[in-house]
N, C-alpha and C positions, 0 to 999 in steps of 0.2 A: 106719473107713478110707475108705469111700465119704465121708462126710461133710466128713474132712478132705481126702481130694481135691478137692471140690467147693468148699470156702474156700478153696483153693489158686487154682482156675483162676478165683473170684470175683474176688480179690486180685489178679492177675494182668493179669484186663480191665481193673479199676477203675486201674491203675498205667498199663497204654498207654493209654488214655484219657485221663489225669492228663497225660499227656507230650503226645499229643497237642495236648489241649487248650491247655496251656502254650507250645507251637509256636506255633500259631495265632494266638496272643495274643502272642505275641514278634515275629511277621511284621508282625502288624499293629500294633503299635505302631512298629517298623520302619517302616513304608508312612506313619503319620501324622505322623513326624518327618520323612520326607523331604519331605510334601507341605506341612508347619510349612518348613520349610527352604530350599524352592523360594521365587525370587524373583518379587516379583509383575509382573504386566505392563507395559511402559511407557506411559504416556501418550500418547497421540498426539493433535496439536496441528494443526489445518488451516489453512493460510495460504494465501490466493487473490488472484490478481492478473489485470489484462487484457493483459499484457504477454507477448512470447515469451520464450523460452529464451535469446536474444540480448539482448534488453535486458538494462541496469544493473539495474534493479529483478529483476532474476531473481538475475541472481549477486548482490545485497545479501540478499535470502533465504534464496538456499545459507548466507552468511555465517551467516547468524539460528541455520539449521536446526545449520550445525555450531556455534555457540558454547550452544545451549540442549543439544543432548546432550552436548556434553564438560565441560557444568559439571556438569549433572544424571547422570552417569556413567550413562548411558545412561537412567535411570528416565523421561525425556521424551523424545519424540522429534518432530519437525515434519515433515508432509506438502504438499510447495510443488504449489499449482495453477495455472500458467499459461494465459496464452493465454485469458480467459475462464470456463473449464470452471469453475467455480461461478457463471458468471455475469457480470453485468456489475457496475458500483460501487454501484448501489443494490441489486440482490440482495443482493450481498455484505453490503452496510449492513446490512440489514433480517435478514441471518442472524445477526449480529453482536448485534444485538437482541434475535434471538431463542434465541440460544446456540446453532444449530446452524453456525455458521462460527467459528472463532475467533480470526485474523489477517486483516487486510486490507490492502493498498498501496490507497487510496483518498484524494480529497482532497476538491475541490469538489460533490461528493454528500454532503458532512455539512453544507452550509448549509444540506439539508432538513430537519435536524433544529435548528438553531442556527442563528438568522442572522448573528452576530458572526462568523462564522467566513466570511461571506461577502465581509466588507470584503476580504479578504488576495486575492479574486481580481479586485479592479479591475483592469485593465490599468492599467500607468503609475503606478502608488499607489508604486513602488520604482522609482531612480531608475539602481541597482545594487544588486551582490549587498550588500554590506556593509550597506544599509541593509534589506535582505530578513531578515538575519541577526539586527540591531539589534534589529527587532523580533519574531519567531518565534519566534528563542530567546529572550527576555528576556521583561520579569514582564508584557505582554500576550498574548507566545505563548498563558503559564503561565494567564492571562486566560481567553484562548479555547479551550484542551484544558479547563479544568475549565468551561466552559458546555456545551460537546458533552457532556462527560460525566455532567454533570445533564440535560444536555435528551435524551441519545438512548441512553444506558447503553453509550456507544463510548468505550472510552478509547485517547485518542492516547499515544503511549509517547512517541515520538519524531518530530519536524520531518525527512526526507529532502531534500537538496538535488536538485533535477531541470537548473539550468540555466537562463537565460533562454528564454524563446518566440521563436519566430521565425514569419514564413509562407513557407510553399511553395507554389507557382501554377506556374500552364503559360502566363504569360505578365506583363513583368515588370512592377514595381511600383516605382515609385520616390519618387512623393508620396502625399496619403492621393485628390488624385483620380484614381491610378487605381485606387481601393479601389471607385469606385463602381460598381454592378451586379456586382460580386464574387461570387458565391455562396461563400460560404466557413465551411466545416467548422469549429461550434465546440462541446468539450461541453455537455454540459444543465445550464449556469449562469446566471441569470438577469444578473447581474453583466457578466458577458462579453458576452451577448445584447446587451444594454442600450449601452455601451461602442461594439462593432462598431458598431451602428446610428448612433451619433453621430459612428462616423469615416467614416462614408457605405459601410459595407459593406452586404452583406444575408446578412446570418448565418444558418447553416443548423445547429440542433444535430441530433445524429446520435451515436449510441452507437459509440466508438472502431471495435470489430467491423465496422462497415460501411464504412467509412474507404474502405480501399484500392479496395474494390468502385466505392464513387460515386466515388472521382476517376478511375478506369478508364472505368467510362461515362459520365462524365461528369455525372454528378446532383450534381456539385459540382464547385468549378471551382480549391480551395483549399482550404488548412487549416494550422492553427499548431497548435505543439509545441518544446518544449525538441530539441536537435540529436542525444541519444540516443533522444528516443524515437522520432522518424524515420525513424530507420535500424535501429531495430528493427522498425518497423513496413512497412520498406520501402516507404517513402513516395518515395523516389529514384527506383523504380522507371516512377513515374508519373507524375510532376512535374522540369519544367526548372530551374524557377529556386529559389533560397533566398533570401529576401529579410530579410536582419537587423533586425528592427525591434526585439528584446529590448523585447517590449510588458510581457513578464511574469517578473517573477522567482519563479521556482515551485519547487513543495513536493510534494512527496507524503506521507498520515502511512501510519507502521507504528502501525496502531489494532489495539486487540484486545477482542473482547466482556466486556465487565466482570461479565458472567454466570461465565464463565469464568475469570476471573480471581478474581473471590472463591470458587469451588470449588478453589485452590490452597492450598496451604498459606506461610505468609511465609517460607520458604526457598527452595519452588520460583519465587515470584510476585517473590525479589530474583532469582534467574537469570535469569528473563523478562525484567526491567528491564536487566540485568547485559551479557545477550545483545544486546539492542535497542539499546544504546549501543554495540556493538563493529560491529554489522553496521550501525548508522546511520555511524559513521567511516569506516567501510569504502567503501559506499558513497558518501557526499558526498567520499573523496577519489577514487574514479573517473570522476566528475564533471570532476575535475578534470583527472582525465590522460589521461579520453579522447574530450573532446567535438571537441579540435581535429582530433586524426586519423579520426575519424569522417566530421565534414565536409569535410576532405581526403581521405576515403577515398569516398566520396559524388561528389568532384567529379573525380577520378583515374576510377575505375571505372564510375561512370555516369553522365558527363558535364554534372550538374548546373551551373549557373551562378550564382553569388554575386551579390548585386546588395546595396552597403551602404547606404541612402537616408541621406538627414537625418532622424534620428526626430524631433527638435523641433516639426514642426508636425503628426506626428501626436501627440503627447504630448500637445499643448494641445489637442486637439481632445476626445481621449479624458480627460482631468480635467476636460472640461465637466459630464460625464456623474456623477461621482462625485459631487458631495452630493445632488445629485437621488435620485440612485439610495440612497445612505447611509438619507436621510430619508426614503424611501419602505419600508426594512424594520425605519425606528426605533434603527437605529446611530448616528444623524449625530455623536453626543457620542464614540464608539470611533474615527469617523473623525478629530476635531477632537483627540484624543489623540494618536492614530499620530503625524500630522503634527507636532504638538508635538514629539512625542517626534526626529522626523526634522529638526526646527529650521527648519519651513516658516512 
């Protein structure tokens, strides 16, 4: 009797054990199909620019940021840096490189990787947008994104429209001499450098970021830019005159590390291109409809003044400078093309 008691209450343990054990083993496969099931994290994609929150090139961004997550149903998603915070256009570059950055608004900071891509910042090389277009988009754009992209593992996605250049002084301008003893703000392009010098300026390059600062106190006395970026930059602020010289018909690329880009897979990497074409539209048509009220909004509100010169004798002054310069970084055949191609 004691015996078979004892098989009883053996049988017994061994059975809640069994049940237990079978629990545990049911939760937890439970816990590994939900953790199979859970969706993985999205992608996050950094894009940096030197521009405000005001600028075109911000809201062409936004546009980027929402066309890469609503193709990518959310599985990507894009973090926009304004205002410098990663940096200025060569950081950026050189992250881009290095695959810790992986969007950029950046332009003439890629002829330090590629000098082809330096021609496009002659002043005066475009005569108007249409012939800016002729060429950028067309099979020398396509030319010069694939030599950046062998020379510097940046690739240009897409050509941005910015506008013509203009300059803005605190004192007016009407032929190229009263260009001379100018101090005037111009990026870190050799191109531009070279150019200003022969239209009798004296060029001062200077990283955007300090812009506003020197023409405040005065450590420069001028500076050129397309008429949004201006006025994002609150250049209005500190300067009288506008002076139209449309020296430059200008670009910005939406470039992306091509590090990063081949860690995509060819579904996410057609959104990427997919996107970059709806936010590059997007933006070149707000170019369009908002450079006029800008600079009416500039000249209404903070009393800037317009001054339209005769650009023709700075034009010829500034195409002095161009095959010198061409021939000096071994382009002159890319330049002898362009013009070709422009029926010069």
């Amino acid at each position: 009797m004691k015996k078979f008691a004892a098989l009883t209450l053996l049988g017994a343990a061994v059975t809640a054990l069994t049940l237990l054990t079978g629990c545990g083993g049911d939760e937890a496969k439970s816990e590994a199909a939900a953790s199979s099931s859970k969706a993985p994290d999205p992608i996050v994609l950094k894009l940096g620019h030197i521009q405000s929150e005001q600028d075109l090139w911000h809201l062409g961004s936004i546009k980027f940021k929402e066309e890469v997550e609503k193709l990518s149903n959310g599985t990507m998603t894009v973090e926009i840096y304004p205002n410098s915070t990663l940096g200025g256009d060569r950081d950026m570059a050189e992250g881009m490189r290095m695959g810790t950055v992986d969007f950029a608004l950046i332009a003439g900071v890629l002829g330090n990787f590629d000098q082809s891509i330096s021609i496009l910042e002659l002043p005066y090389l475009f005569r108007n947008h249409d012939e800016y277009v002729k060429i950028v988009d067309g099979p020398i754009g396509q030319e010069i994104a694939g030599n950046v992209l062998k020379s510097s593992g940046i690739r240009i996605l897409n050509f941005w429209d910015r506008g013509p250049r203009h300059v803005t002084a605190n004192r007016p301008i009407n032929t190229p001499e009263d260009l001379h003893g100018l101090k005037i703000r111009v990026p870190e392009i050799p191109a531009m450098v070279e150019t200003w010098k022969v239209m009798g300026a004296t060029p001062t390059p200077m990283a955007w970021s300090e812009v506003y600062t020197g023409l405040q106190q005065h450590t420069i006395d001028a500076q050129e830019n397309p008429i949004p970026f201006i006025y994002g930059g609150r250049i209005q602020e500190v300067q009288k005159y506008m002076v139209l010289t449309a020296h430059k018909y200008e670009y910005v690329t939406l470039a992306m590390s091509d590090r990063k880009y081949g860690q995509l897979t060819p579904e996410q990497q057609d959104i990427i291109v997919r996107a970059a074409k709806t936010a590059t539209d997007y933006e070149n048509g707000l170019v369009v409809s908002e450079t006029d009220k800008l600079l009416d909004k500039m000249v209404k509100e903070n009393g800037m003044e317009v001054i339209k010169p005769d650009i023709a004798p700075f034009a010829e002054l500034a195409i002095k400078a161009h095959h010198p310069y061409a021939k000096s970084i071994g382009q002159e055949d890319l330049l002898n093309r362009i013009e070709k191609e422009l029926g010069r």
